[in-house]
BABATI-861459 format. One record per residue: residue in one letter; x, y, z of N, C-alpha, C in turn. Coordinates in steps of 0.05 Angstrom, whole numbers. Example, Ala and Ser with C-alpha at 12.3 -4.5 7.8 and 13.67 -1.06 7.14 Angstrom:
SITE  A  264  -114  156  246  -90  156  264  -66  156
SITE  S  257  -45  142  273  -21  143  258  1  157
END
This chain:
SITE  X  -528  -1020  -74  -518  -1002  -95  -523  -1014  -122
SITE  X  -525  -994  -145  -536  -1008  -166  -510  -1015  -181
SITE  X  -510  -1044  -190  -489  -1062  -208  -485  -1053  -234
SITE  X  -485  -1028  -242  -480  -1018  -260  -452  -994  -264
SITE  X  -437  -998  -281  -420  -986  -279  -426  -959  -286
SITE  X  -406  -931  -269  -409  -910  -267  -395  -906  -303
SITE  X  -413  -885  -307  -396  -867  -326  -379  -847  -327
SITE  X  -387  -834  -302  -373  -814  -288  -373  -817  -265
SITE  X  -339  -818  -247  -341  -820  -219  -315  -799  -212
SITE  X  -318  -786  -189  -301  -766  -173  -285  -796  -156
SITE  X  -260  -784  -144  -247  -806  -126  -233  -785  -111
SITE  X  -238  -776  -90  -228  -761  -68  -216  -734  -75
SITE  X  -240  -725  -93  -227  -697  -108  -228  -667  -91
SITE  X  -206  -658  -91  -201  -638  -75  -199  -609  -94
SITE  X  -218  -585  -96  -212  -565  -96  -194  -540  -87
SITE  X  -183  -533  -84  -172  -504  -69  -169  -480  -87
SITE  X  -174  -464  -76  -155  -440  -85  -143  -413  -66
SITE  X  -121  -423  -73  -100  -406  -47  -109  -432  -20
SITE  X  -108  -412  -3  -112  -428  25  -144  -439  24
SITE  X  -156  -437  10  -187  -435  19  -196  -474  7
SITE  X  -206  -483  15  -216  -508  1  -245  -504  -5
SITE  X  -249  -504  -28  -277  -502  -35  -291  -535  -37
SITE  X  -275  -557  -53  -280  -577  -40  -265  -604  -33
SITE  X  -265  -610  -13  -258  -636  -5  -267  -659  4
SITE  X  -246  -673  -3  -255  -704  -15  -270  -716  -21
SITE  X  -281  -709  -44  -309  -713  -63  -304  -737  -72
SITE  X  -311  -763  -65  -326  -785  -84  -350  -791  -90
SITE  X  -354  -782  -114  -377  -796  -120  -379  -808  -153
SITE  X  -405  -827  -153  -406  -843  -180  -440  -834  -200
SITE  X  -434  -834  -222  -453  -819  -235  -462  -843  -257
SITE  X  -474  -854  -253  -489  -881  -265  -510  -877  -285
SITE  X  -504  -891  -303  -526  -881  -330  -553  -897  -321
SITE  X  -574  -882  -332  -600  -884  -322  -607  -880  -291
SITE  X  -600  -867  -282  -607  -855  -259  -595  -826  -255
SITE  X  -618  -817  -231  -613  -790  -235  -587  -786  -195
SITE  X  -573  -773  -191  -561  -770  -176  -567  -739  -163
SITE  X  -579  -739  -146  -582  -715  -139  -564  -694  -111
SITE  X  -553  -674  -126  -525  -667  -104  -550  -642  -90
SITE  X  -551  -646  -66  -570  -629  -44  -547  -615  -29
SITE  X  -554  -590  -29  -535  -565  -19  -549  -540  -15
SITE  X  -546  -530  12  -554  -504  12  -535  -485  5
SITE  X  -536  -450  1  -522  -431  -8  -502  -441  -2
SITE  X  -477  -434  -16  -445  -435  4  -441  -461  6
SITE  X  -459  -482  -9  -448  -505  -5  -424  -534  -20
SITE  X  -427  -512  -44  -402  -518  -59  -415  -534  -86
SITE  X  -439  -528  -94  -448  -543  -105  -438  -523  -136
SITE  X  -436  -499  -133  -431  -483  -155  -392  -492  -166
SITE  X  -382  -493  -144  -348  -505  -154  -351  -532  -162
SITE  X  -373  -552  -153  -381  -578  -165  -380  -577  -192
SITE  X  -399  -566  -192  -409  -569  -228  -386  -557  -240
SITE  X  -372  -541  -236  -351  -529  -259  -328  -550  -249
SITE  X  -328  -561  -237  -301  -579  -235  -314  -605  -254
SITE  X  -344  -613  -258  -358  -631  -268  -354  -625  -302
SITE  X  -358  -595  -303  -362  -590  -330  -329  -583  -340
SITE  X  -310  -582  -338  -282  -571  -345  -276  -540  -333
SITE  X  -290  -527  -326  -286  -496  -321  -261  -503  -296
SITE  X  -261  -517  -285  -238  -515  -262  -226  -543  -268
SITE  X  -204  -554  -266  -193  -583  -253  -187  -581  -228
SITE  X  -191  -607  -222  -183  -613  -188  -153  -607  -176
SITE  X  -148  -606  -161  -126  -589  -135  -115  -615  -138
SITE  X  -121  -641  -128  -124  -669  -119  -147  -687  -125
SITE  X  -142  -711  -123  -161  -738  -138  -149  -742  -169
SITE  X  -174  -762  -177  -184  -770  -200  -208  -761  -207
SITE  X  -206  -756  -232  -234  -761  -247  -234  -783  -263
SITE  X  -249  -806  -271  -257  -826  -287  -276  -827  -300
SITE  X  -278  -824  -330  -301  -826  -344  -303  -853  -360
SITE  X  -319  -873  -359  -322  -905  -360  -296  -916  -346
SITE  X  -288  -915  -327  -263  -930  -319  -234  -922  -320
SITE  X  -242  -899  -343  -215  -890  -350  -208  -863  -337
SITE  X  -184  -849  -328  -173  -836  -317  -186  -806  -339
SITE  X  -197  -785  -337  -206  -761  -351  -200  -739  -342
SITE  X  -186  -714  -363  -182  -699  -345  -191  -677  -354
SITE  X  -213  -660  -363  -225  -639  -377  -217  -613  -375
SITE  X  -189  -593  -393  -183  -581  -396  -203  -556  -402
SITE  X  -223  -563  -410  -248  -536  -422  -269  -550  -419
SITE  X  -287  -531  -419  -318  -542  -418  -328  -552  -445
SITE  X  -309  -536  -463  -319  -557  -498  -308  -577  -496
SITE  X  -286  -590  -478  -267  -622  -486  -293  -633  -469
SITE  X  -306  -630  -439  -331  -634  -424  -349  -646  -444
SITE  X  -362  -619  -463  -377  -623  -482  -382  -643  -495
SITE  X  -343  -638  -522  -345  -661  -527  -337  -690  -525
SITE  X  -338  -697  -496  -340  -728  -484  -373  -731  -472
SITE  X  -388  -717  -482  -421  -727  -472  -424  -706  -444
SITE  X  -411  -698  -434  -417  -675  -409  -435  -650  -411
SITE  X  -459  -658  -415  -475  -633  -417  -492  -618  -396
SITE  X  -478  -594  -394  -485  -579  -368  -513  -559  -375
SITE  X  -540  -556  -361  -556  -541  -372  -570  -518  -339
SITE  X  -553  -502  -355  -564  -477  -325  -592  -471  -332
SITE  X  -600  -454  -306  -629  -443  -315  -639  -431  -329
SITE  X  -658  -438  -345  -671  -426  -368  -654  -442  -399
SITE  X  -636  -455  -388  -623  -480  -406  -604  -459  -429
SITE  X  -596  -434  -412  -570  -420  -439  -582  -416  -458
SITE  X  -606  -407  -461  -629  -408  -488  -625  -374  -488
SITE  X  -628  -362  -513  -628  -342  -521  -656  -330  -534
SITE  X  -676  -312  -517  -701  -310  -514  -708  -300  -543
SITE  X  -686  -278  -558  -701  -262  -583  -689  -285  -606
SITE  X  -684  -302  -607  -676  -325  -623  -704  -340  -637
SITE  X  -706  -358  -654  -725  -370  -653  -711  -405  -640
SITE  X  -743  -423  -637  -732  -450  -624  -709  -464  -646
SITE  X  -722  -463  -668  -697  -478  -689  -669  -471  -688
SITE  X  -667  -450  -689  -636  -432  -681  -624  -433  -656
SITE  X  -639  -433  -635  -631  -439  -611  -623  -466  -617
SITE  X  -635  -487  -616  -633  -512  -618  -611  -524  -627
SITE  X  -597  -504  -650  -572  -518  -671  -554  -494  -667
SITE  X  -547  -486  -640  -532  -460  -641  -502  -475  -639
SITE  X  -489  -453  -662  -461  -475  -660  -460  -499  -676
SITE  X  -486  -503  -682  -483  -547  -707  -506  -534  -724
SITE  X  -508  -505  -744  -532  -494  -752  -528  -526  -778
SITE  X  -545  -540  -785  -557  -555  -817  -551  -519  -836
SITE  X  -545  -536  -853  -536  -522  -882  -536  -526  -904
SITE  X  -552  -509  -927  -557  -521  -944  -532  -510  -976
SITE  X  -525  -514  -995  -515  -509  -1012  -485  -513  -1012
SITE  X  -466  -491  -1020  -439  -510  -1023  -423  -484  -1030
SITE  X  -395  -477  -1012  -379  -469  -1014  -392  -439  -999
SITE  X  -390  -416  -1023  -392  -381  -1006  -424  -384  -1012
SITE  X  -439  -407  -1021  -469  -404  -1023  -485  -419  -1002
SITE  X  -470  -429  -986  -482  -448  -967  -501  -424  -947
SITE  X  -523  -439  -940  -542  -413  -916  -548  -438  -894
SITE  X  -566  -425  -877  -576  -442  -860  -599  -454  -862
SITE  X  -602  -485  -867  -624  -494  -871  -644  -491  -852
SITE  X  -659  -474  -852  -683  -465  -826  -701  -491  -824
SITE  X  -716  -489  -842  -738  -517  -849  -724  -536  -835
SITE  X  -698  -551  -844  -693  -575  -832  -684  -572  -795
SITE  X  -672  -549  -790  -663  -546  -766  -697  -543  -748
SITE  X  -720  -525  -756  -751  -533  -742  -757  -552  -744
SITE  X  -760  -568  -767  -768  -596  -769  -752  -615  -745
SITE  X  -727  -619  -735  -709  -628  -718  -713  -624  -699
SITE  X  -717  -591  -692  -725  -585  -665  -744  -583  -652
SITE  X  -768  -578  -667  -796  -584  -662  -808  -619  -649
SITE  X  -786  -646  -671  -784  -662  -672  -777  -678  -636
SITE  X  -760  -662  -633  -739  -671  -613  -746  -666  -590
SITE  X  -757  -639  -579  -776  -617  -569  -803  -638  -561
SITE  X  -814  -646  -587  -844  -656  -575  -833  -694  -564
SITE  X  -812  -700  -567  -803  -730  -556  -806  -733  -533
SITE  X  -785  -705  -526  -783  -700  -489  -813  -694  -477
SITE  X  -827  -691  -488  -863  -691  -473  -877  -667  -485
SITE  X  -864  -638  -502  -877  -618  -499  -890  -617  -527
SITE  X  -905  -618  -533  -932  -622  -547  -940  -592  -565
SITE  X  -944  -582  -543  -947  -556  -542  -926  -539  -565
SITE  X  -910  -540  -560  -881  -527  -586  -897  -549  -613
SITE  X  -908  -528  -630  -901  -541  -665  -891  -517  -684
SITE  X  -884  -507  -675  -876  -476  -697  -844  -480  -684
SITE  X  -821  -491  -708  -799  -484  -697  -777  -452  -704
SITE  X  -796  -437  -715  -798  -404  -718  -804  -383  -697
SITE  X  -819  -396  -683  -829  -385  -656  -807  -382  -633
SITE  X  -809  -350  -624  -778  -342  -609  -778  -353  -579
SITE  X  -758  -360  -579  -754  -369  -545  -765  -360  -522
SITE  X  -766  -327  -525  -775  -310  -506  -803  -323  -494
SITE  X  -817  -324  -524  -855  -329  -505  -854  -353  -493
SITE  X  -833  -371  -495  -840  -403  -484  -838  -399  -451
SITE  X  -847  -414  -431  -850  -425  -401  -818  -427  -397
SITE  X  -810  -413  -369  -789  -423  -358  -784  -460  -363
SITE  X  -797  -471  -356  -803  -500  -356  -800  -514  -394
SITE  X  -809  -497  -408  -809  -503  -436  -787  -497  -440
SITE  X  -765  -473  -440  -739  -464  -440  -715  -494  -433
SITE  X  -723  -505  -399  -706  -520  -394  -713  -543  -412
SITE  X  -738  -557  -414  -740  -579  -436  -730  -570  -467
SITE  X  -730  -545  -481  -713  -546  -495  -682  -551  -501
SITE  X  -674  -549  -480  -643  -547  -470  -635  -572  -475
SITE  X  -654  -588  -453  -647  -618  -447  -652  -631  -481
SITE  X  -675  -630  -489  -675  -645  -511  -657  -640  -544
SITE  X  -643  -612  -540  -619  -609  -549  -595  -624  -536
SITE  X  -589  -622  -512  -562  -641  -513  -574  -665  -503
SITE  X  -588  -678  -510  -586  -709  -514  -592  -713  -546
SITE  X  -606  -702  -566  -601  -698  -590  -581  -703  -594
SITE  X  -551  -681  -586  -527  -677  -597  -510  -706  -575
SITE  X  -524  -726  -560  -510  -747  -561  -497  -740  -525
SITE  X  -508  -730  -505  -496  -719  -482  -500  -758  -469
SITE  X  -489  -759  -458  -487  -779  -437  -483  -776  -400
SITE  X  -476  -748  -401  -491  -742  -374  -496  -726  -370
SITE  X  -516  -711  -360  -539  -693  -360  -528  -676  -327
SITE  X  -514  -652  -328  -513  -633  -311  -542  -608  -312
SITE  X  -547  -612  -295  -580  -592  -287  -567  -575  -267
SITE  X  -570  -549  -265  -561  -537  -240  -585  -517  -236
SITE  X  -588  -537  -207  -623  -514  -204  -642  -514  -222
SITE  X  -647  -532  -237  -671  -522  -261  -697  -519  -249
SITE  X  -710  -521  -223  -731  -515  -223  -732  -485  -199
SITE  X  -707  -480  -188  -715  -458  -170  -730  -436  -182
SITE  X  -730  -430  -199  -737  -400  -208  -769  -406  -222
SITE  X  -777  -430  -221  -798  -443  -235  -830  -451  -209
SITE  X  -851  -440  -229  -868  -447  -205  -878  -478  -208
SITE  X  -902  -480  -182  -905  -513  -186  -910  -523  -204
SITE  X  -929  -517  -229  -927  -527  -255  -915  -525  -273
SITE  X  -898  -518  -276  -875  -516  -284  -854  -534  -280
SITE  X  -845  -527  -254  -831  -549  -243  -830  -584  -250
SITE  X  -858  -584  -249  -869  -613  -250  -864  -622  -279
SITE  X  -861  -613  -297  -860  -610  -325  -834  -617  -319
SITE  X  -809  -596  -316  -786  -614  -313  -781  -636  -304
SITE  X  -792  -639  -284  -784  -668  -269  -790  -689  -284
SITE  X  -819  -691  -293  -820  -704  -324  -807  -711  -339
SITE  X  -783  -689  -350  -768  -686  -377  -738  -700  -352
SITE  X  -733  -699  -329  -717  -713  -323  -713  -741  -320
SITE  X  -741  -743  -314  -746  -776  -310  -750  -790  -335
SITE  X  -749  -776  -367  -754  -788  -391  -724  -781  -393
SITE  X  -707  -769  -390  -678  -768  -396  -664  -796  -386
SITE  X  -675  -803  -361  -666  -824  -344  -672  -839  -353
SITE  X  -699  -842  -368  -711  -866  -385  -693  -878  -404
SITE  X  -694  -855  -417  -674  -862  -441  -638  -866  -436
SITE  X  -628  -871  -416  -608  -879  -406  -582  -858  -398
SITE  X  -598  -837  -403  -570  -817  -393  -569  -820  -361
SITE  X  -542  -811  -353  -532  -810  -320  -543  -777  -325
SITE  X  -558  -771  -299  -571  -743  -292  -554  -737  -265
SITE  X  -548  -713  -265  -533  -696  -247  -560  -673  -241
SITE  X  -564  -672  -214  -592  -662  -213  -584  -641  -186
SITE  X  -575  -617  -191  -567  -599  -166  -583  -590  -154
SITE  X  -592  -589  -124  -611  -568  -125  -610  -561  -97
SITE  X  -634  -548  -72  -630  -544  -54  -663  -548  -46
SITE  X  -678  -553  -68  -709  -570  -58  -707  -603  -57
SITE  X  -715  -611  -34  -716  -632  -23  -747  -646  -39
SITE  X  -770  -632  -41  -784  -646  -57  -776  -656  -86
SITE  X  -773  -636  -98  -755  -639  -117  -741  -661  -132
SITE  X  -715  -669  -103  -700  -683  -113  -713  -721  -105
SITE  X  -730  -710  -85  -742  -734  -74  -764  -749  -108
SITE  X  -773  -737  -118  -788  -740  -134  -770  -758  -157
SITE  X  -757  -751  -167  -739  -759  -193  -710  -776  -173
SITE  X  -698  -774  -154  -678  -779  -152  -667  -813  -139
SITE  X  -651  -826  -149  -638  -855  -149  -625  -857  -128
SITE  X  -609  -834  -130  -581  -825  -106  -572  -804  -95
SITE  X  -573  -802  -81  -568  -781  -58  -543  -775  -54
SITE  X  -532  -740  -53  -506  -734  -37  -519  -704  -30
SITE  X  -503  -708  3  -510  -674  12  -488  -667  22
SITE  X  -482  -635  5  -457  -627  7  -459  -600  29
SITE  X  -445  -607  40  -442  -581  66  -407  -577  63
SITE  X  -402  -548  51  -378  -538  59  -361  -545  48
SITE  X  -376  -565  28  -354  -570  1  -346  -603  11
SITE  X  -354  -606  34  -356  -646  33  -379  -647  33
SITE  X  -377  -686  29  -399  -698  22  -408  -707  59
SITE  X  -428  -694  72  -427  -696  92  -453  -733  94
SITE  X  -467  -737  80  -482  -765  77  -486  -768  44
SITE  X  -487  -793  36  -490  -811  15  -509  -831  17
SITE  X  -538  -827  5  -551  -851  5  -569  -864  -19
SITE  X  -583  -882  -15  -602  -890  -44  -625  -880  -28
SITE  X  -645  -878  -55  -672  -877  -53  -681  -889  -28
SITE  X  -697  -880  -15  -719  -894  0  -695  -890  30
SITE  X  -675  -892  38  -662  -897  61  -661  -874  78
SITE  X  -668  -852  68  -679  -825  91  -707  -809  73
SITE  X  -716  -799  102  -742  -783  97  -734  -753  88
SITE  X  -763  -746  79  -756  -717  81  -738  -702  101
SITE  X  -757  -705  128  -745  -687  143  -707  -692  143
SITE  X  -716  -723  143  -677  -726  154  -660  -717  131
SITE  X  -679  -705  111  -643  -694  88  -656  -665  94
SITE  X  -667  -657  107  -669  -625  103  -650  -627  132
SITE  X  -661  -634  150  -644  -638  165  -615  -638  164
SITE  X  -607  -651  148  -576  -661  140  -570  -628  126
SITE  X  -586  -627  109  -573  -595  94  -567  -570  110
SITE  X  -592  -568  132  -595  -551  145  -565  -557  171
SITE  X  -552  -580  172  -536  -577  192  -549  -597  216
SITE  X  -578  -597  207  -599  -613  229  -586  -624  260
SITE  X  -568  -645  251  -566  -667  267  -534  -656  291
SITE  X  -517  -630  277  -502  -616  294  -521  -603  313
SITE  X  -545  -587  306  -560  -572  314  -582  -586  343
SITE  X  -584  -611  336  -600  -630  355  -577  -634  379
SITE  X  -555  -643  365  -537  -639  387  -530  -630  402
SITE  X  -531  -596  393  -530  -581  415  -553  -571  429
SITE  X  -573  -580  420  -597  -568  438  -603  -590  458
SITE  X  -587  -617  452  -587  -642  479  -577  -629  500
SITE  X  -550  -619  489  -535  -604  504  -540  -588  527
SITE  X  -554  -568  512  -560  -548  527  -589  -562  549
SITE  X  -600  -580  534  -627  -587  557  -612  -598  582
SITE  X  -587  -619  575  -578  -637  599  -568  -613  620
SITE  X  -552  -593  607  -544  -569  621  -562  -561  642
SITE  X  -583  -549  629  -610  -540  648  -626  -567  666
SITE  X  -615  -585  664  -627  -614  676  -609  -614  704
SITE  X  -595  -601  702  -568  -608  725  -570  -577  735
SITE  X  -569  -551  724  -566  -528  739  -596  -511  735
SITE  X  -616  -527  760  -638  -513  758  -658  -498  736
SITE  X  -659  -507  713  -663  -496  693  -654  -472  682
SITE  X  -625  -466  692  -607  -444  679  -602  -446  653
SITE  X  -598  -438  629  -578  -448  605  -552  -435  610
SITE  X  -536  -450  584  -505  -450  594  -497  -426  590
SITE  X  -478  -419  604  -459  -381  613  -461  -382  572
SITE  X  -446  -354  574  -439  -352  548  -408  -352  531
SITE  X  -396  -368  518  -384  -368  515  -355  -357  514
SITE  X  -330  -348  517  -319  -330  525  -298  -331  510
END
C-alpha cells in the first residue's frame, strides 16, 4: 500500500434510505497522486457514491475524513469549497457559451469598479486558453470559440483543467469516457494521468475495465453498494475484475455446481428450484 497519507478516506460508511441500503460499509482511501478507480456495473451504487463523495447526500453511518480530520459536507459548494471537484460527462460545460466563460463560470475576472465593473473577456481567454493548452490540448487557442464545436474529450479536458486551476485537490470523474469514442477516450486518459502528475487524488468511476486498467493505482469494485474486492495495480487481470463486476466468481460457482451435480446423476442437471 502506498505510504502516503489519504486525503480523502470513507470508514465504514453506510447509506440508506428508508429500508433500502444503497451503500454499505464503504472504506475506502483517496491518496493524492494517484488515480483510484471505483469499477461498477449499472445498479451498482456507484451513482449514491459520488454524491455522498461530493455533499449531495451525507452518510446514514461512518466517517468521512479529509487529511485526518473528521469532514462532514453539508452541500456540494462546502465539497467544492474544500478542493472536491466532481466533473460529470461532457464536464457541466455549457455548449452555446464560449471556452472563456465557461471556464470562469461563477469566478467571471472583472474589470472596472463599483455599477461599472464588466467582465474581463481578454483576461478570462487568455487564462483559459492558458490552462486548457497545460492539460495537453493544443488544439484550443481562441478562448471566444463556443463549447458546442469542441470533442466530447475536449469538453471533459476543459472541465478538468478548470477545477484544478480553481485549486481542486481531488478530482471526482464520473464516467468520463463512456459516451466518448476510442480517440477520444485516449485523450482523457492522458489529461488523467497529467492530473495525477500534478498531484491531485483522482476518483475515476467507471464500468470499462480497459479504461480503468490504463490510468488506475487502485482498485475498488462495487457490487450492490459494497466494496465486494480492493486491490493495487498489477494484482488482478483483466478478466478477473470483469469477472468480479460481472458477479464472475458467484457465477463459476455455480456452474461447479451444477457440473458435480451432472457428475453424480448421469448427466442430468439439477430439478428446478421450488
Amino acid at each position: 500500500m502506498s505510504a502516503k497519507k489519504p486525503v480523502l478516506e470513507f470508514r465504514k460508511v453506510d447509506k440508506s434510505f428508508g429500508h433500502i441500503d444503497a451503500l454499505n460499509d464503504i472504506s475506502i482511501k483517496v491518496v493524492e497522486g494517484e488515480v483510484l478507480c471505483l469499477l461498477g456495473d449499472n445498479g451498482a451504487g456507484k451513482s449514491t457514491l459520488i454524491k455522498t463523495l461530493s455533499g449531495v447526500y451525507q452518510p446514514t453511518r461512518g466517517e468521512i475524513l479529509m487529511d485526518g480530520q473528521p469532514a462532514l459536507f453539508s452541500s456540494p459548494r462546502e465539497a467544492q469549497e474544500r478542493g472536491i471537484a466532481t466533473v460529470h460527462q461532457f464536464g457541466g460545460t455549457y455548449p452555446l457559451m464560449s471556452i472563456g466563460r465557461n471556464f470562469f463560470m461563477g469566478s467571471e475576472p472583472t474589470r472596472g469598479w463599483g455599477p461599472f465593473k464588466y467582465f474581463d473577456r481578454k483576461t478570462a481567454n487568455r487564462v483559459a486558453v492558458a490552462e486548457v493548452q497545460k492539460m495537453g490540448i493544443t488544439r484550443i487557442t481562441d478562448g471566444d470559440r463556443l463549447v458546442g464545436g469542441l470533442s466530447g474529450g475536449e469538453r471533459q479536458s476543459l472541465a478538468i483543467a478548470r477545477a484544478v486551476y480553481f485549486g481542486a485537490r481531488v478530482l471526482i470523474l464520473d464516467e468520463p469516457t463512456a459516451a466518448l469514442g476510442v480517440k477520444q477516450a485516449a485523450h482523457v486518459l492522458r489529461i488523467v494521468n497529467e492530473a495525477k502528475r500534478r498531484g491531485l487524488a483522482v476518483i475515476f468511476i467507471t464500468h470499462q475495465v480497459m479504461h480503468a486498467m490504463a490510468v488506475g493505482d487502485h482498485f475498488a469494485v462495487l457490487i450492490r453498494g459494497a466494496i465486494a474486492a480492493d486491490f493495487r495495480k498489477g494484482q488482478k487481470t483483466r478478466e478477473q475484475i470483469a469477472d468480479l463486476m460481472a458477479g464472475g466468481e458467484s457465477i463459476a460457482s455455480l456452474e461447479a455446481s451444477i457440473e458435480g451435480y451432472r457428475d453424480t446423476h448421469d448427466g442430468l442437471p439439477p430439478p428446478p428450484a421450488h
